[in-house]
N, C-alpha and C positions, 0 to 999 in steps of 0.2 A: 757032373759029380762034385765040382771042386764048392758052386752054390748050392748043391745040399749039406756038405759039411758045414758054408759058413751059416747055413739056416740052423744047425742043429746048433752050433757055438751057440749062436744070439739067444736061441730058445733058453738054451743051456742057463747063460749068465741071467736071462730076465726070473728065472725061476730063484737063482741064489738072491738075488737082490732083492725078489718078492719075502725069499723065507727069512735073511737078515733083516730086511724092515719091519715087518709081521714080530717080530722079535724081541728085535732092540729101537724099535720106532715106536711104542704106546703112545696114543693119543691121549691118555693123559698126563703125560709129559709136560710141565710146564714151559716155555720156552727157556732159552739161554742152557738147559741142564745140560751136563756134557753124556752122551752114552759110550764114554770110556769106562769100562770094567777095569774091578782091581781093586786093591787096599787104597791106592788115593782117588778113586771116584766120589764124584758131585753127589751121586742119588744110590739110592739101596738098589737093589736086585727088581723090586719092584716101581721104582722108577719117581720113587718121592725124594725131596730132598733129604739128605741124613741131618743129624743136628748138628746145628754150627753153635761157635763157642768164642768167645768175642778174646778169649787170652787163652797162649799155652797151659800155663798153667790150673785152667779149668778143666781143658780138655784132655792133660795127663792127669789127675784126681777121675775125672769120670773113668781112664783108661784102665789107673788101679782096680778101681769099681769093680770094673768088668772084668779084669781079669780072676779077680778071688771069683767071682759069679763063675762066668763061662772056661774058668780054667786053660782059656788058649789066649795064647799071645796076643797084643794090640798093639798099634801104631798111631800116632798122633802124628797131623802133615796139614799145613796151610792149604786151602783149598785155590786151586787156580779160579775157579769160577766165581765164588763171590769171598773171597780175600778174608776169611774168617778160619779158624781149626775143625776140623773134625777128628775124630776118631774110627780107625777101621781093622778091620785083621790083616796080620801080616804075611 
């Protein structure tokens, strides 16, 4: 009984693992992208880079931008992955 349970566990986990990679693993993913979600991720939802911006200061100007545009709040944050600004929602 106790090796059917741990057969279902295994089952279990290889199926979440399948549907989070299936997911947040797109093969066209460039290498090095981080697939951390969130205001300070590397790439959009779709899995491209977002636009980097070589100084703060470019990157709060686009922020204004966008906020008269889309009316919701933004964030500007150093990107961990390649050491430039981006901009994102907060």
């Amino acid at each position: 009984m106790i090796t059917v349970g741990v057969l279902f566990v295994g089952v279990a986990l290889l199926i979440i693992v399948f549907y989070w990679s299936s997911r947040y693993g797109d093969r066209t993913r460039g290498s090095g992208t981080s697939l951390r979600r969130g205001p300070g991720a590397h790439t959009t939802l779709i899995g491209r880079p977002k636009v980097a911006y070589e100084t703060r200061d470019e990157a709060e100007a686009r922020a204004r931008s966008l906020m008269k545009h889309e009316g919701a709040p933004m964030s500007v944050y150093r990107c961990g992955v390649c050491a430039k600004w981006h901009v994102g929602h907060e």
